[in-house]
C-alpha positions, -999 to 999 in steps of 0.1 A, spaced: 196 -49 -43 174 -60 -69 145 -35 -92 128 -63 -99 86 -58 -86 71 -94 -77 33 -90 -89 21 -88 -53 46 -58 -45 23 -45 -79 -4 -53 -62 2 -43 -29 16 -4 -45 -14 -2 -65 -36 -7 -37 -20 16 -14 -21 41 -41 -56 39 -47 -61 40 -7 -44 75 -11 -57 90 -38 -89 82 -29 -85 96 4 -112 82 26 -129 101 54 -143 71 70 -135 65 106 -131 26 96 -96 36 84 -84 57 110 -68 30 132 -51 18 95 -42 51 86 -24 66 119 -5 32 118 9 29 81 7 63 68 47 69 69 41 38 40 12 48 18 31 83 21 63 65 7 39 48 -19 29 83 -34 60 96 -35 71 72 -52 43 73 -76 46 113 -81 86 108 -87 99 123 -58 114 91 -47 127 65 -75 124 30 -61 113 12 -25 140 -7 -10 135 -48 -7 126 -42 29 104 -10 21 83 -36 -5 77 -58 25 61 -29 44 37 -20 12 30 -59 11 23 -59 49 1 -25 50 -20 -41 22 -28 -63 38 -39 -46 63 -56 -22 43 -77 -53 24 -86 -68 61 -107 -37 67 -125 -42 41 -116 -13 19 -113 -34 -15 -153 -38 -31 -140 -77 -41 -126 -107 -25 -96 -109 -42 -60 -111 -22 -23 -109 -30 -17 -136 -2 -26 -174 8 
C-alpha cells in the first residue's frame, strides 16, 4: 500500500474537511450527509490524529463523496478535482 496523496485525494480531504468543520445546517445537505457521513467522519479523524492514514480504497470514497458534496453546490466556485 502506497502513502503517497494524488492532489485530487488533497483535494477531495480538504473539501470534506471543510464540509465538517463548517458544519452546515442546511437541509440541502441532508440527503449528502445521511449518505457519506461514515467518510467525512473518517476524514476528521484522520485530520485530528486519531487515525493515521486512509487506505487506497478509503481515498476513493473521499474522492467519490467530494464529489458529491461539489454536485450540491456546496463549493462558492466552479472549480473541480474531476473531468
Amino acid at each position: 500500500m502506497s502513502n503517497t496523496i494524488t492532489n485530487e485525494q488533497l483535494v477531495a480531504e480538504q473539501g470534506l474537511l471543510t464540509f465538517f468543520l463548517v458544519q452546515s445546517e442546511s437541509e440541502a445537505y441532508d440527503d449528502f450527509r445521511s449518505f457519506y457521513d461514515g467518510i467525512v467522519s473518517m476524514v476528521a479523524h484522520k485530520h485530528f490524529g486519531w487515525t493515521e492514514t486512509i487506505t487506497e480504497s478509503g481515498y476513493e470514497q473521499v474522492v467519490e463523496a467530494y464529489k458529491a458534496l461539489h454536485d450540491t453546490g456546496f463549493f462558492d466556485d466552479d472549480s473541480e478535482i474531476y473531468g
